[in-house]
C-alpha positions in Angstrom: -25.3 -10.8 24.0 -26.7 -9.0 20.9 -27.0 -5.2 21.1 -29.0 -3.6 18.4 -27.3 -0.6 16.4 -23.1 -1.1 17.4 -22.2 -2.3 14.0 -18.3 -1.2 14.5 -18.3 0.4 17.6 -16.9 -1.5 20.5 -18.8 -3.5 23.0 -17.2 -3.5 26.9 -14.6 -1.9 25.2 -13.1 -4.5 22.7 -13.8 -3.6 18.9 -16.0 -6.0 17.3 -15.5 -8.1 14.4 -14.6 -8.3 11.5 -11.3 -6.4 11.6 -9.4 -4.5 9.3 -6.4 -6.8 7.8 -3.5 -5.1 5.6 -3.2 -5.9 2.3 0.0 -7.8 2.4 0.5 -8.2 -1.5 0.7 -4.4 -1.3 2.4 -4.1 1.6 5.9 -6.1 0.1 5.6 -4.0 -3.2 5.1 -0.3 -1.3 7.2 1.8 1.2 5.0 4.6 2.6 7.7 7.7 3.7 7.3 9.8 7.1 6.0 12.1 5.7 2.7 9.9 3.8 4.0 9.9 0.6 3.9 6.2 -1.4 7.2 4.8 -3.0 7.0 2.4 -5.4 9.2 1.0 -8.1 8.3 1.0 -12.0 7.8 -2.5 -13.6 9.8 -4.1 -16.3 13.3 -3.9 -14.2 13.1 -7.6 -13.8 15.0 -9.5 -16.7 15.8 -8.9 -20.3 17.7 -6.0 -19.3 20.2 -6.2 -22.7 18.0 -4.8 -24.8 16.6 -1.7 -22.6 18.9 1.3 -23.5 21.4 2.7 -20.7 19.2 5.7 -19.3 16.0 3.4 -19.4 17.7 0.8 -17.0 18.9 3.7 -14.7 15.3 5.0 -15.0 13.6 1.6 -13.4 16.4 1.4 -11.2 14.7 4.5 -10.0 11.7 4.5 -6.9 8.7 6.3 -8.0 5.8 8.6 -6.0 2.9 7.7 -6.2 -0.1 10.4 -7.2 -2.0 11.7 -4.1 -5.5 10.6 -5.1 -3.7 7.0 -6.0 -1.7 7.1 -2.6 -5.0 7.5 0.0 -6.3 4.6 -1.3 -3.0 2.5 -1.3 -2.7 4.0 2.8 -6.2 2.9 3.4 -5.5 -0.9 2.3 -2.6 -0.6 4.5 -3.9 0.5 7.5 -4.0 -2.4 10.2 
């Protein structure tokens, strides 16, 4: 049955189609904290480690925040 005007509201109480998927890429590469803040790590810790300096290595080693404006978006694509 086609009602006029639902677009993503629900219809008998189901929501209609298409719906939201997570984006699973981003999903396995972010953590999002309790509190709503994104962790992520830095790139570049993967190989070829003999030639970064000592306090470089222990700086990728590190997990990074993300910046807020950055962040919203990243929760939005994660949303399910």
């Amino acid at each position: 049955m086609y009602t006029a005007g639902l677009g993503a509201e629900t219809l008998h109480g189901r929501e209609s189609m298409p719906k939201m998927k997570r984006h699973k890429g981003l999903a396995k590469r972010v953590k999002v904290s309790a509190t709503g803040k994104v962790h992520y790590n830095l790139s570049g810790a993967g190989h070829l480690m003999s030639g970064k300096s000592a306090s470089r290595r222990q700086r990728l080693r590190k997990r990074n925040v993300m910046a807020k404006t950055m962040a919203a978006k990243v929760r939005r694509a994660l949303k399910t």
